[in-house]
C-alpha positions in Angstrom: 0.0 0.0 0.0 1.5 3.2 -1.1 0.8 6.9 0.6 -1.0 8.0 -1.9 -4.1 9.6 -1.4 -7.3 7.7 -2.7 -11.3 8.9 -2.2 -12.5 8.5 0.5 -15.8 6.4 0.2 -18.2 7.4 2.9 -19.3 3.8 4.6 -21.8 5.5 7.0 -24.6 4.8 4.7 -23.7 1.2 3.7 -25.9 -1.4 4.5 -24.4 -3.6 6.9 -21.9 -6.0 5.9 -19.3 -8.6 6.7 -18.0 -5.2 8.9 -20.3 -5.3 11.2 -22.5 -7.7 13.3 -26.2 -7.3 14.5 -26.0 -3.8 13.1 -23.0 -3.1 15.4 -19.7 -2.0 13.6 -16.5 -4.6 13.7 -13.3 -3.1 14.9 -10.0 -4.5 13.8 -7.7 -3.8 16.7 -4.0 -3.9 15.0 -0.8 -4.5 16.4 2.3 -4.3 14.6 5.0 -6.0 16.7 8.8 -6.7 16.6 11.5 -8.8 18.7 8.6 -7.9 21.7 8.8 -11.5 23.4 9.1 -9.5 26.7 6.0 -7.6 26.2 3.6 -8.6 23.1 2.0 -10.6 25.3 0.7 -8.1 27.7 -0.4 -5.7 24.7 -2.7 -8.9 23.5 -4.0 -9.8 26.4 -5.0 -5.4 26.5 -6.6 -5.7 23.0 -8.7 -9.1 24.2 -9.9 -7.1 27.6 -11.7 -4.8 25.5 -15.7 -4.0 26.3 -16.4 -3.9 22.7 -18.1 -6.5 20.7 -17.5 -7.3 17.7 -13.4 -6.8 17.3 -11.3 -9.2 15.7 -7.3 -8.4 16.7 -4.9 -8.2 13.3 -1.2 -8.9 14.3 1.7 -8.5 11.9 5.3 -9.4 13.2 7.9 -7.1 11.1 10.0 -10.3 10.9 11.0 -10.5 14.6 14.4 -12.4 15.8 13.4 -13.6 18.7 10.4 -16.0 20.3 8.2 -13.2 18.9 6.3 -15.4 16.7 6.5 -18.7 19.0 4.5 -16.4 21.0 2.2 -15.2 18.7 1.2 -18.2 17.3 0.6 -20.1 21.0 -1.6 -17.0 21.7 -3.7 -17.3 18.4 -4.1 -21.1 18.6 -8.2 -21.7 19.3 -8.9 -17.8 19.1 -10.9 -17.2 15.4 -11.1 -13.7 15.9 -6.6 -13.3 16.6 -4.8 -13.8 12.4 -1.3 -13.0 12.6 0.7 -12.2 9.9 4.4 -12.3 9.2 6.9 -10.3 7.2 9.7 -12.0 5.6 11.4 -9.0 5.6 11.5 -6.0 8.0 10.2 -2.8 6.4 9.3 -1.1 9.3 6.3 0.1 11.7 4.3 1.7 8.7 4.8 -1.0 6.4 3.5 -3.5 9.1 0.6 -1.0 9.8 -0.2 -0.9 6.0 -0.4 -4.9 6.0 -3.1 -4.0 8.7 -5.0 -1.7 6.7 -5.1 -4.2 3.8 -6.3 -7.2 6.2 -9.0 -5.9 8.0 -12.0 -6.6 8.0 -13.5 -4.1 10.2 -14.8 -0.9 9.5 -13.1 0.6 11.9 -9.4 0.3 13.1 -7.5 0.8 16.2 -3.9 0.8 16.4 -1.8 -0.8 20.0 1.7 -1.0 19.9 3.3 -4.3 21.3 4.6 -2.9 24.1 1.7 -0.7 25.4 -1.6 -1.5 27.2 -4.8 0.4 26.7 -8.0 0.7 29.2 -10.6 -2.0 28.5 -13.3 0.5 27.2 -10.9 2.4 25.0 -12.2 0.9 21.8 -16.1 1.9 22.7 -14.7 5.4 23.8 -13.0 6.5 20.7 -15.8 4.4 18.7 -18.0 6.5 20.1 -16.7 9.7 20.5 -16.2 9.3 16.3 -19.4 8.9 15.9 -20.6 11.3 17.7 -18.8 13.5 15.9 -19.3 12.3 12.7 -23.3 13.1 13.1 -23.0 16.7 14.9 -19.6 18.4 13.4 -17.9 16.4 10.4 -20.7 17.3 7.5 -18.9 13.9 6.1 -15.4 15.0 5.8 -12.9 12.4 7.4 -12.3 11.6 11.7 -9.5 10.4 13.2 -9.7 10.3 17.1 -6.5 9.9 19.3 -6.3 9.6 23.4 -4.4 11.4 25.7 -1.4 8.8 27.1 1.0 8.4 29.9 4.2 7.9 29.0 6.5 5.4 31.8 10.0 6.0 31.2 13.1 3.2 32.6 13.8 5.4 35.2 10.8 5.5 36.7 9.1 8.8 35.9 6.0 8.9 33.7 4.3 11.8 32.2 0.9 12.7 30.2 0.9 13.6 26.9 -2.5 15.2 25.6 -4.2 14.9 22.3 -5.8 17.9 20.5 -9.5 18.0 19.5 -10.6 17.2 23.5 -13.1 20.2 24.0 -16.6 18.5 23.7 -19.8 20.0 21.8 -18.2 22.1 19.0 -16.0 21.0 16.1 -12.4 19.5 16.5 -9.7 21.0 14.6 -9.7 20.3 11.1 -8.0 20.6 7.2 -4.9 22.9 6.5 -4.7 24.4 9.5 -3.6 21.4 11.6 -0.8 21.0 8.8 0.3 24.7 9.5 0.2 23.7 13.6 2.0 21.0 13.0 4.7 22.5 10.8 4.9 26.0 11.4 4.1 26.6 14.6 0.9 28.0 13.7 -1.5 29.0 17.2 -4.8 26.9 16.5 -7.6 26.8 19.1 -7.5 23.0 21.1 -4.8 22.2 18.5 -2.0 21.1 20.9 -0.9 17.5 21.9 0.2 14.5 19.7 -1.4 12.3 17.7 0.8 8.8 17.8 -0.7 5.9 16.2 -0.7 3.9 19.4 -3.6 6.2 20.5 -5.1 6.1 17.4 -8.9 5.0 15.7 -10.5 5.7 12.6 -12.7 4.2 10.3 -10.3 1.8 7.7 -11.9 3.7 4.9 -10.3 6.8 6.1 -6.7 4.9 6.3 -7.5 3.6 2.7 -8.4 6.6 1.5 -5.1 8.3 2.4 -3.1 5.5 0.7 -1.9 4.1 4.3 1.1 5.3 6.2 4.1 6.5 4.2 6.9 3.5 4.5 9.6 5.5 3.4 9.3 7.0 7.5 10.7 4.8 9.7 9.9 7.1 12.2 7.4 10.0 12.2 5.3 8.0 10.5 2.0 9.2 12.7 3.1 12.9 11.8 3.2 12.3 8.1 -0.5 10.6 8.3 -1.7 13.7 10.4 -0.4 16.2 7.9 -2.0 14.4 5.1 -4.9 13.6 7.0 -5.4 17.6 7.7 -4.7 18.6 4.1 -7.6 16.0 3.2 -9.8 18.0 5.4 -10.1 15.8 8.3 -11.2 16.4 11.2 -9.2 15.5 15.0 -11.3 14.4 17.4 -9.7 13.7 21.2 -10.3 12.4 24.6 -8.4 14.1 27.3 -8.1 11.3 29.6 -5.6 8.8 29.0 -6.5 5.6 27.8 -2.7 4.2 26.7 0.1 3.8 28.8 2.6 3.6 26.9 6.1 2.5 27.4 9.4 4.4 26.2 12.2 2.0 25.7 15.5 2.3 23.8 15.4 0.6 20.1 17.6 0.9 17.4 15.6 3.1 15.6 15.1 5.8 18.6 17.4 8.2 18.5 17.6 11.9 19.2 20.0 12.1 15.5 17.2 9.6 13.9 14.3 11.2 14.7 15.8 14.6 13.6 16.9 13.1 10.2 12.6 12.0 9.9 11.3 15.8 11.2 14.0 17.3 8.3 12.1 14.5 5.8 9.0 15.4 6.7 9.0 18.8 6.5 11.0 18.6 3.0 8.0 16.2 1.8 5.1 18.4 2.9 7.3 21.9 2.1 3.8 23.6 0.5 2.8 24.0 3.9 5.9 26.3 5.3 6.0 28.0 1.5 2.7 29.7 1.4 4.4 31.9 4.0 7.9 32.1 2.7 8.7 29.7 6.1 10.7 26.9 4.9 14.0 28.0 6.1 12.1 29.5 9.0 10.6 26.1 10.0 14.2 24.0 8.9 16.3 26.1 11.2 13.6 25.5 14.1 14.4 21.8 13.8 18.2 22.9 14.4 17.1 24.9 17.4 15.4 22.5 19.4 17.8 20.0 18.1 20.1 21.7 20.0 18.3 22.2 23.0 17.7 18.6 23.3 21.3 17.4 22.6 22.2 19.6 25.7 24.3 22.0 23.3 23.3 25.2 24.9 25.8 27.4 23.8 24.8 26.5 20.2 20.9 27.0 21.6 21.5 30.3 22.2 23.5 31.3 19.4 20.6 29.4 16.7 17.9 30.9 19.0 19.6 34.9 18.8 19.9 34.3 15.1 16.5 33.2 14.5 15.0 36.0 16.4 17.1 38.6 14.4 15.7 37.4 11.1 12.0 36.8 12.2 11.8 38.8 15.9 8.0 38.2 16.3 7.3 34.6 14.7 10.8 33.3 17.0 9.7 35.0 20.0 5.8 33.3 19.7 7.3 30.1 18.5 9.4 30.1 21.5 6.8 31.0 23.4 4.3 28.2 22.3 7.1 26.0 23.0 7.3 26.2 26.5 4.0 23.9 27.9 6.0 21.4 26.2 9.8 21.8 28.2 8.5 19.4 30.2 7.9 16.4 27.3 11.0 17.7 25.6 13.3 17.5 29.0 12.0 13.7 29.8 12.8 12.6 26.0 16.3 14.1 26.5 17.0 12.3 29.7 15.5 9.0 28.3 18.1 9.6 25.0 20.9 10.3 28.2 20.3 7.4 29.4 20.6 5.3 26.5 
């Protein structure tokens, strides 16, 4: 499955199908896993506590090294409602979430990571909260909802990160101004918090409809979707409380230099965005800044912050000070890198 976008074919009309059961909508919970023996087990056992009827749980192991897959398949054995899939090669977290997309069955999926667990009624909440939405604020443009989540970090400490789109009764926010939050720095009314994919529900049609997740991102994966998602005119519906906990733990592919090299891609792929406003270089020497302030280099900070605010004084001094609810987020992914 490719990132490129597709229509979107409304299903909310459909009579009901093989995606749904006694008129009640099938959710395909997916999990893409890899070398998880330690947890995957745990994250299973989250998607099977679920309230909601009917859900069948989609697994596809990126080609795992380890007892992954012995697990997997001892955990699927008598269970008609648990398929697992495996890659014979890895291609990372959004090629294993496309196989997802292609293999449900449910008109409705909802993404767990392998190492996280998620509250039992999570499913019905976000199910839920998108259709509510869908019937008072969407006038049939696209929903994706995402959970707030506490993070647990090795050390010990844990934090909360929230989701936008969490004010009830009125429209979430929606279309091309999400891309200029997300890229530019752009103030938007309840527009703040993440959107990971391990919080994350839509209907599948949406996911089809945007071509799936991009594979060339082996990180920021969930960013690209969200930017492509806005541009489509979606819609971001949130719940404030925190229905993941998710767990931070050091992988090959999470690394302060990594995840800078996929912000740099990203911004270079969606560049429209920044260029209406003449903010590309703007936005690219941003990434430097914080990059800085994370790495701990805070002589360089304050000589890539001081030359930022000379060329643009008043978007640098409201970036900066948008950026400060999230010191906290940023100074607990710095000590997690630390520690690595």
């Amino acid at each position: 499955m490719s990132a490129t976008p597709r229509h979107f074919r409304d299903e909310r009309t459909e009579e009901p199908s093989a995606n749904s059961m006694n008129g009640k909508p099938l959710v395909t919970i997916g999990i893409t896993t890899y070398n998880a023996a330690e947890t995957v087990e745990r994250a299973v056992a989250s998607a099977r506590a679920q309230t909601w009827r009917p859900t069948e749980i989609v697994i596809v192991d990126d080609c795992s090294g380890d007892d992954t897959r012995a697990i997997l398949t001892r955990l699927s054995v008598g269970y008609t409602d648990i398929r697992v899939f495996r890659e014979e090669a890895n291609g990372g977290v959004a090629a294993a979430r496309n196989r997802i997309v292609e293999q449900a069955r449910g008109a409705f999926i909802a993404f767990f990571d392998d190492d996280d667990s998620s509250a039992p009624d999570r499913v019905a909440r976000q199910l839920e909260r998108i259709l509510t939405y869908e019937r008072d604020h969407s006038m049939g443009a696209p929903v994706i909802c995402h959970t707030a989540r506490r993070q647990h970090f090795p050390d010990g400490s844990e934090q909360i990160v929230p989701t936008m789109g969490t004010r009830a009764n009125r429209p979430a926010p929606a279309g091309w101004t999400v891309a200029e939050r997300v890229l530019i720095g752009t103030p938007l009314e309840d527009g703040y918090g993440a959107c990971a994919t391990c919080s994350q529900m839509a209907r599948t049609s949406v996911y089809r409809g945007l071509g799936g997740f991009d594979p060339e991102f082996r990180r920021s994966e969930d960013t690209d979707l969200a930017i492509r998602m806005a541009k489509s005119g979606g819609h971001f519906a949130g719940i404030a409380e925190p229905l993941v906990d998710q767990r931070i733990a050091p992988a090959p592919d999470r690394n302060l230099a990594m995840e800078k090299n996929f912000i740099v891609k990203l911004l270079e792929k969606h560049r429209d965005v920044p260029d209406r406003y003449g903010l590309f270089d703007f936005c690219r020497n941003w990434i430097e800044l914080k990059q800085a302030w994370l790495e701990g280099r805070r002589s360089d900070f304050l000589v890539k912050a001081l030359g930022l605010a000379a060329r643009h004084p008043s978007r640098a001094a409201r970036r900066l000070w948008l950026a400060l609810p999230n010191l906290g987020p940023n100074a607990a992914v710095r000590r997690f890198h630390e520690g690595d």
